[in-house]
C-alpha positions, -999 to +999 in steps of 0.1 A: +141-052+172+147-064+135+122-035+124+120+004+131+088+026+124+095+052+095+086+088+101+063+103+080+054+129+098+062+155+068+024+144+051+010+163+082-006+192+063-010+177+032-044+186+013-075+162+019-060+147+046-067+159+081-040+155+108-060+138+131-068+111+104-028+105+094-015+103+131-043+076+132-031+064+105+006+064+115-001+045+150-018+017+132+012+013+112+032+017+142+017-015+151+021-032+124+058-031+129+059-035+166+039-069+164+062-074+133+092-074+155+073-091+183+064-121+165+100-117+147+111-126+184+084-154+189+090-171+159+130-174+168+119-191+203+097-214+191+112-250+183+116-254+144+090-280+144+063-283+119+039-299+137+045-271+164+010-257+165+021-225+182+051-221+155+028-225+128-002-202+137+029-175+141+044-182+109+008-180+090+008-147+115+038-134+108+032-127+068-003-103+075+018-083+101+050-076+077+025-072+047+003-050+070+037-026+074+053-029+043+019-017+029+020+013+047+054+022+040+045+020+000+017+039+007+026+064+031+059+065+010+035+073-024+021+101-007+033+143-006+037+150-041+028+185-052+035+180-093+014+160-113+025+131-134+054+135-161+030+123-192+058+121-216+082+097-185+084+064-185+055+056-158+032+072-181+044+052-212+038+019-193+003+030-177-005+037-213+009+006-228-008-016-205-043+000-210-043+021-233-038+055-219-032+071-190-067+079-185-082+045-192-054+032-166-066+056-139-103+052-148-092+011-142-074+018-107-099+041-091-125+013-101-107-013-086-105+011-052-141+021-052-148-017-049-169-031-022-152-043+005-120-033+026-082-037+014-056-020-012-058-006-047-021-015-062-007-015-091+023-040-099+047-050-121+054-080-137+088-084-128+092-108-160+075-086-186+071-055-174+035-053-171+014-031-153-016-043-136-042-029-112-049-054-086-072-055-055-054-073-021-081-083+005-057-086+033-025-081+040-016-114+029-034-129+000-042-120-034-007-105-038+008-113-077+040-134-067+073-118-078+057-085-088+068-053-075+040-028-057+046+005-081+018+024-064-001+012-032-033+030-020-048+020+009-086+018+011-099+001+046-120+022+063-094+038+087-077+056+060-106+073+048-138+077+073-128+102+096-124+125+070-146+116+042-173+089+059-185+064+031-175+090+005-150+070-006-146+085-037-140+117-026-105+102-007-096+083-036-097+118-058-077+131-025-048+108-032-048+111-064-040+147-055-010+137-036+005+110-055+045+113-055+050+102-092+088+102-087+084+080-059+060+059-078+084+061-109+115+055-092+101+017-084+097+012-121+119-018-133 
């Protein structure tokens, strides 16, 4: 096993999220790492031939399965704060350079995750300018920006959401924005 499963077991409780909808929550990601590791293992069997079919459908596999976990962790990690955000820190300087305030910035990210369809809501950073950009990922692995850093990852398929909230998906997204952990979210600011 290349991979272990995180605990995060310490958001059980936390406000507009039921515990029946995280534990959910955390077994899906438990299998995004156990397939992770399982086609980890695959992968390294297979003969290193490109024309391999089977080595080549896991390869194309292997990137939505890590995605699928590493996703989680951001998110799951990006979750539990109490305090809001620091509006005179750093994160909220480069929100506001980017679009213009804070406000326009979080009026610009809860758009992009009230979009049709099922995926993320991240924000990411240009790792060669330091740019801040809202961006919606599909699945797990397309539509990322290349070299740019997640900052803040919130997840908005229909699992982490509909138990609790149905199609109300607005009403989750003001949930999370609740329990944002800005120093998490700040401390992956380049």
């Amino acid at each position: 096993m290349v991979y272990e499963v995180k605990d995060f077991s310490k958001l059980i409780g936390m406000a507009g999220f039921s515990e029946t909808l995280l534990k959910n929550h955390f077994t899906l990601y438990q299998g995004y790492v156990t397939n992770t590791n399982k086609l980890y293992d695959l992968i390294a069997a297979q003969p290193k031939d490109a024309m391999n079919p089977s080595f080549a459908e896991l390869k194309r596999r292997f990137g939505f399965e890590f995605n699928g976990m590493r996703l989680h962790e951001y998110y799951f990690e990006n979750l539990g704060g109490k305090a809001p955000l620091d509006k005179a820190g750093k994160l909220a300087k480069a929100l506001g350079n980017a679009y213009g305030s804070y406000e326009k910035w979080e009026e610009d990210f809860k758009a992009v995750g009230k979009m049709r369809g099922v995926g993320w809501a991240i924000v990411y950073q240009d790792n060669i300018t330091g740019w801040l950009f809202n961006q919606w990922v599909n699945e797990h692995h397309v539509s990322h920006l290349v070299g740019c850093p997640p900052i803040l990852v919130m997840d908005v398929w229909e699992h982490a959401f509909m138990s609790d909230y149905g199609l109300k998906r607005a009403d989750y997204i003001e949930a999370f924005f609740k329990n944002i952990n800005w120093k998490v979210v700040e401390g992956r600011l380049k």
